[in-house]
C-alpha atoms as an extended CHARMM CRD file, in Angstrom:
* protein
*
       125  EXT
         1         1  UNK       CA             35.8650000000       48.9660000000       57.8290000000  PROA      1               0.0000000000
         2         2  UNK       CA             33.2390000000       47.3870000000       59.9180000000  PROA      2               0.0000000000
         3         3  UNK       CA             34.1660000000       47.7100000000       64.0700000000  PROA      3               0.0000000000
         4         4  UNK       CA             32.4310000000       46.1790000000       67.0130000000  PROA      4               0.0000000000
         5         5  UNK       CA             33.9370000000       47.4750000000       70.4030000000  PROA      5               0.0000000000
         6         6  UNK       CA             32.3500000000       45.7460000000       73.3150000000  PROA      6               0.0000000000
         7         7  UNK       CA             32.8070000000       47.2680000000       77.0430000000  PROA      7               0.0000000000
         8         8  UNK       CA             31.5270000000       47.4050000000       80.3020000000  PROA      8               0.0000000000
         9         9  UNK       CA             33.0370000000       43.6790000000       81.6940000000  PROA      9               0.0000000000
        10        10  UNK       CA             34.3650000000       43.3580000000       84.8620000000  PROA      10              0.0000000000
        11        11  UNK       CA             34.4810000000       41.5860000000       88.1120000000  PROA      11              0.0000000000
        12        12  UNK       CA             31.8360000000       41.5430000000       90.1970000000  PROA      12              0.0000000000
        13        13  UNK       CA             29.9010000000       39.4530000000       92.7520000000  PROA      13              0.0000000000
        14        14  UNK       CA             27.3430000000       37.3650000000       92.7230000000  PROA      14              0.0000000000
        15        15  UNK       CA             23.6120000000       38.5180000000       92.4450000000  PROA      15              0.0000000000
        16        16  UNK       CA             25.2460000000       41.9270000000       90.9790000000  PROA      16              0.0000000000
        17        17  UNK       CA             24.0950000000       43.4110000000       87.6840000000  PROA      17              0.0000000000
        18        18  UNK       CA             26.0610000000       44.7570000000       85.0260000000  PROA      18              0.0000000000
        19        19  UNK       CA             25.6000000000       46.5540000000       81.6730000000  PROA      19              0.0000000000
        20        20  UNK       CA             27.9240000000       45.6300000000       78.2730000000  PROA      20              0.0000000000
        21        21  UNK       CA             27.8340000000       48.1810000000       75.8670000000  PROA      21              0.0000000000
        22        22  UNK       CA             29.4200000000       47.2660000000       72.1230000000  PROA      22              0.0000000000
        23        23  UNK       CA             29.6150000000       50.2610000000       69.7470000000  PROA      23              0.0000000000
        24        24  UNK       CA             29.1510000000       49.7420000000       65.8500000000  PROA      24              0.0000000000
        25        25  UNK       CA             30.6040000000       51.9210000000       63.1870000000  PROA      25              0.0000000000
        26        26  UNK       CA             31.1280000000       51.2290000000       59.3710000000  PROA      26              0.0000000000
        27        27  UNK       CA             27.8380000000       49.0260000000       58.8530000000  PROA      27              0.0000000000
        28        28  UNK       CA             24.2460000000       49.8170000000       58.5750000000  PROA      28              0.0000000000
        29        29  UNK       CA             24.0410000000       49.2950000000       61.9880000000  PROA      29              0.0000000000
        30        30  UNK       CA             20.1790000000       49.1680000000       61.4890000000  PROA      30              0.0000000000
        31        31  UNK       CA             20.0340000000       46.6290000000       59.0910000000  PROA      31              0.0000000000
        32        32  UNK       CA             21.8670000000       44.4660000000       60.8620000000  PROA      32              0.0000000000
        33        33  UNK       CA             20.6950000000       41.3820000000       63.1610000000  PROA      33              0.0000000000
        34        34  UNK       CA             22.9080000000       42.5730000000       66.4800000000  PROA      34              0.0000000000
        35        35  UNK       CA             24.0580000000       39.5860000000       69.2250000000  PROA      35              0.0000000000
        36        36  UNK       CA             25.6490000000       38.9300000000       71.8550000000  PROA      36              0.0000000000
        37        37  UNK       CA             28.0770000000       35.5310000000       72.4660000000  PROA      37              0.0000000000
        38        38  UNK       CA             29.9910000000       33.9260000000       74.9430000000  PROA      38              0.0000000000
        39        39  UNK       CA             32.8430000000       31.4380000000       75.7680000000  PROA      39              0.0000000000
        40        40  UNK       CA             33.9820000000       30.2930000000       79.0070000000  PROA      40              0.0000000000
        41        41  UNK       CA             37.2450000000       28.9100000000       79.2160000000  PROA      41              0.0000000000
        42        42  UNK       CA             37.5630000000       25.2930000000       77.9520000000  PROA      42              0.0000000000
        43        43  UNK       CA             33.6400000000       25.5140000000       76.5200000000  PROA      43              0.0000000000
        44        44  UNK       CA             31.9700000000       26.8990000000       72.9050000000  PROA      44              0.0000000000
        45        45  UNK       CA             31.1940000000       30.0900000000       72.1260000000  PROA      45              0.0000000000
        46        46  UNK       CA             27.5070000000       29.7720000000       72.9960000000  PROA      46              0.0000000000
        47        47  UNK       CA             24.7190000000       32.0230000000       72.0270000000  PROA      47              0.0000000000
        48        48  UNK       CA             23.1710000000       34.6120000000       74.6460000000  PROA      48              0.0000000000
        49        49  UNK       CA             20.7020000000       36.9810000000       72.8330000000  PROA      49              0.0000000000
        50        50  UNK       CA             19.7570000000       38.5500000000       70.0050000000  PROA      50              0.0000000000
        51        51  UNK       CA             18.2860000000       41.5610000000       68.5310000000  PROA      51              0.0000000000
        52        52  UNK       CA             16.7970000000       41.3380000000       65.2830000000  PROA      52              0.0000000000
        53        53  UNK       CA             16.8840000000       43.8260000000       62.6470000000  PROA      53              0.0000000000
        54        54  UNK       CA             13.3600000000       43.3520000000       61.7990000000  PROA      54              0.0000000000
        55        55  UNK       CA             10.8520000000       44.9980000000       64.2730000000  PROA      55              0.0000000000
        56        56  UNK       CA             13.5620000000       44.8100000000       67.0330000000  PROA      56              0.0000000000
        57        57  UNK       CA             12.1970000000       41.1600000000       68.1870000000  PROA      57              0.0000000000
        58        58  UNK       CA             14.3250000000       39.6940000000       70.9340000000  PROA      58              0.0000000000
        59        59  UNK       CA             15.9880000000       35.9810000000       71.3720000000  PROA      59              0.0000000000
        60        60  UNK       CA             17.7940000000       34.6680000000       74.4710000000  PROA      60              0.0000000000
        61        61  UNK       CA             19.2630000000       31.6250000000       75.6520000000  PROA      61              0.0000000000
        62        62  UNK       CA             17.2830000000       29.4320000000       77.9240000000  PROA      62              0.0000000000
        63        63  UNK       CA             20.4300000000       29.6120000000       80.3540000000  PROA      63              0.0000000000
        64        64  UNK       CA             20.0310000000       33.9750000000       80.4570000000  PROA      64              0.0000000000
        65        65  UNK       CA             15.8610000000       34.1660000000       80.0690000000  PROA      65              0.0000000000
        66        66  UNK       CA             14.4660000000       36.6590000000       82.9430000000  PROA      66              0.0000000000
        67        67  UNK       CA             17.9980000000       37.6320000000       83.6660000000  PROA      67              0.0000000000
        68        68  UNK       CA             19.3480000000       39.5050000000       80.8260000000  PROA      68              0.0000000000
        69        69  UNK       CA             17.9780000000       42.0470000000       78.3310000000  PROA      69              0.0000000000
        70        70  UNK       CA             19.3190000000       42.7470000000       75.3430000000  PROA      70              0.0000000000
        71        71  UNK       CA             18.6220000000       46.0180000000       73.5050000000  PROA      71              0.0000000000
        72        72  UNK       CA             19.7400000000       48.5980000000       70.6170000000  PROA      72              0.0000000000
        73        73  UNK       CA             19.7610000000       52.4860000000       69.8760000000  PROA      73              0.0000000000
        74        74  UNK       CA             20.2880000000       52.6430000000       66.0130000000  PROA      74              0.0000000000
        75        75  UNK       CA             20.4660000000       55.6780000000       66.3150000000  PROA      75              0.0000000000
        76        76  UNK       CA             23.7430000000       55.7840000000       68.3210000000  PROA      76              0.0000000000
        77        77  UNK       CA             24.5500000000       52.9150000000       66.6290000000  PROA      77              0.0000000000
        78        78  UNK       CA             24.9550000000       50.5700000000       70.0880000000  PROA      78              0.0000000000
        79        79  UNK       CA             24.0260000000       47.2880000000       71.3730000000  PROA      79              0.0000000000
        80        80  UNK       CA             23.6600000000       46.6130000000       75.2380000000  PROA      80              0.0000000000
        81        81  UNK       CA             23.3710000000       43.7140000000       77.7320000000  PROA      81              0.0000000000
        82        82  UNK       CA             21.7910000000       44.3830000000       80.8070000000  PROA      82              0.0000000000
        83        83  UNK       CA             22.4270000000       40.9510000000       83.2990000000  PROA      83              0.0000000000
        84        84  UNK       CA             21.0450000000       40.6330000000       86.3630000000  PROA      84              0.0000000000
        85        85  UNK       CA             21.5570000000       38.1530000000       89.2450000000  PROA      85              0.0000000000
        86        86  UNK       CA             24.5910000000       37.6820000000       87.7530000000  PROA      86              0.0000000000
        87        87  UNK       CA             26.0350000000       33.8560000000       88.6860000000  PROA      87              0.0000000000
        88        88  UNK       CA             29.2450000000       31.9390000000       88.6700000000  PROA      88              0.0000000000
        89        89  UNK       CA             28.2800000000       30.5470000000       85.5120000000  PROA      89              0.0000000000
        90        90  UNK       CA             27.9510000000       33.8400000000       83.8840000000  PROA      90              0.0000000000
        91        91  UNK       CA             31.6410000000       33.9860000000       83.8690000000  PROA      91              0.0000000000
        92        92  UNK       CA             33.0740000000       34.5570000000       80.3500000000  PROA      92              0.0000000000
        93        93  UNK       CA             34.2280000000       36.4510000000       77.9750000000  PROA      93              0.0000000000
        94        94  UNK       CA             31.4220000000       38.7130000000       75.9550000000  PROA      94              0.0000000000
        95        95  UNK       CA             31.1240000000       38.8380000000       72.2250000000  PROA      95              0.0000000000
        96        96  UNK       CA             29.3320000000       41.5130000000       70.3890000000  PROA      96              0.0000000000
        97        97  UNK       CA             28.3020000000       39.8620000000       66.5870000000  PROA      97              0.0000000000
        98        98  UNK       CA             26.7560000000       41.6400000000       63.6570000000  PROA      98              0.0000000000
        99        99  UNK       CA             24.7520000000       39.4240000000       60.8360000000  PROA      99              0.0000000000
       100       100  UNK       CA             23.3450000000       41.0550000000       57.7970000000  PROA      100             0.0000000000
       101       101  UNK       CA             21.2410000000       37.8100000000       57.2930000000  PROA      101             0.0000000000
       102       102  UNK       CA             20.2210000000       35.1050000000       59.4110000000  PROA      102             0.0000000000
       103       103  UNK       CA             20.5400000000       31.9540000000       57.5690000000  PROA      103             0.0000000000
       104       104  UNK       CA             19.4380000000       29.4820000000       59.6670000000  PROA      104             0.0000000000
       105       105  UNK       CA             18.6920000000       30.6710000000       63.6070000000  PROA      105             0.0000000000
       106       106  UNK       CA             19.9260000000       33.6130000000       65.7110000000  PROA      106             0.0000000000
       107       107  UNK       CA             22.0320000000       31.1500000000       68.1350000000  PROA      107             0.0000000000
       108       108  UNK       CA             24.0810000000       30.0180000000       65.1690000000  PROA      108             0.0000000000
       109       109  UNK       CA             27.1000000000       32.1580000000       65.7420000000  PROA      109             0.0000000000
       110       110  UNK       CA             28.0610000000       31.1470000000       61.6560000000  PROA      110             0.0000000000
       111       111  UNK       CA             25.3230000000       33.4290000000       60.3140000000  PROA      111             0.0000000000
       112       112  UNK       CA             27.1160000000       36.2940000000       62.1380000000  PROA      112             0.0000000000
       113       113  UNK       CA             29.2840000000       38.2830000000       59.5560000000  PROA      113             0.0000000000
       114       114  UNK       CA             31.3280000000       40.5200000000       62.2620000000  PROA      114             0.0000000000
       115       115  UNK       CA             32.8480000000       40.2480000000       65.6240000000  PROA      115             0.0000000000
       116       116  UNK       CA             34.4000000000       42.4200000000       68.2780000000  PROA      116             0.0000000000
       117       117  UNK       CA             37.2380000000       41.2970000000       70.7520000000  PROA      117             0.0000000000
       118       118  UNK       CA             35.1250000000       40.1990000000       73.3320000000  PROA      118             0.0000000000
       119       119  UNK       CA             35.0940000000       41.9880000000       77.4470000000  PROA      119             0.0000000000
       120       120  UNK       CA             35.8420000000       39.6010000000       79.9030000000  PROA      120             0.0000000000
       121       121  UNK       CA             32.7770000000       39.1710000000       82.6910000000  PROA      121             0.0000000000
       122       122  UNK       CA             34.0500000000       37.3710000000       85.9010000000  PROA      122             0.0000000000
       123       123  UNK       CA             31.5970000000       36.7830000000       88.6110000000  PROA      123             0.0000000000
       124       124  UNK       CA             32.6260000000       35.6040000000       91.9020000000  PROA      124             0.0000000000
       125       125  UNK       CA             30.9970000000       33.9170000000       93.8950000000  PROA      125             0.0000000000
């Protein structure tokens, strides 16, 4: 049974950094193209970044570029977000997404296969 448990999401202020954390278990965590979402309330899930499985290249939204990094241990099987400068905008919950094979880009959040239950991220500004 394939688990994504996202944490690390709190409140915090404006221009603060924070780090999510989502452990994997049950997949070839690996082999897998890792990502992180978002939805605010009322909006889309929208894309943030990704990690692919291939060579470990990175992906981010326009909206998170310079701000946030995204990055993996396989061998603890874990995905992070580091944000910086966080901003009002930021505010959201956090979804950690799995995707055995991209089909089509890394910001379509249909080519993931697996999700976790999200950690909410408020920043106040």
């Amino acid at each position: 049974q394939v688990q994504l448990v996202e944490s690390g999401g709190e409140l915090v202020q404006a221009g603060d950094s924070l780090r999510l954390s989502c452990a994997a278990s049950g997949l070839g965590f690996s082999t897998y193209t890792m990502g992180w979402f978002r939805q605010a309330p009322g909006k889309e899930r929208e894309f943030v970044a990704a990690s692919s499985r291939m060579f470990g290249a990175t992906y981010y939204a326009d909206s998170v570029k310079g701000r946030f990094t995204i990055s993996r241990d396989n061998a603890k099987n874990a995905l992070y977000l580091q944000m910086n400068s966080l901003k009002s905008e930021d505010t959201a919950v956090y979804y950690c997404a799995a995707a055995y094979r991209i089909r089509s880009s890394y910001s379509d959040s249909g080519g993931y296969d697996y999700w976790g239950q999200g950690t909410q991220v408020t920043v106040s500004s």
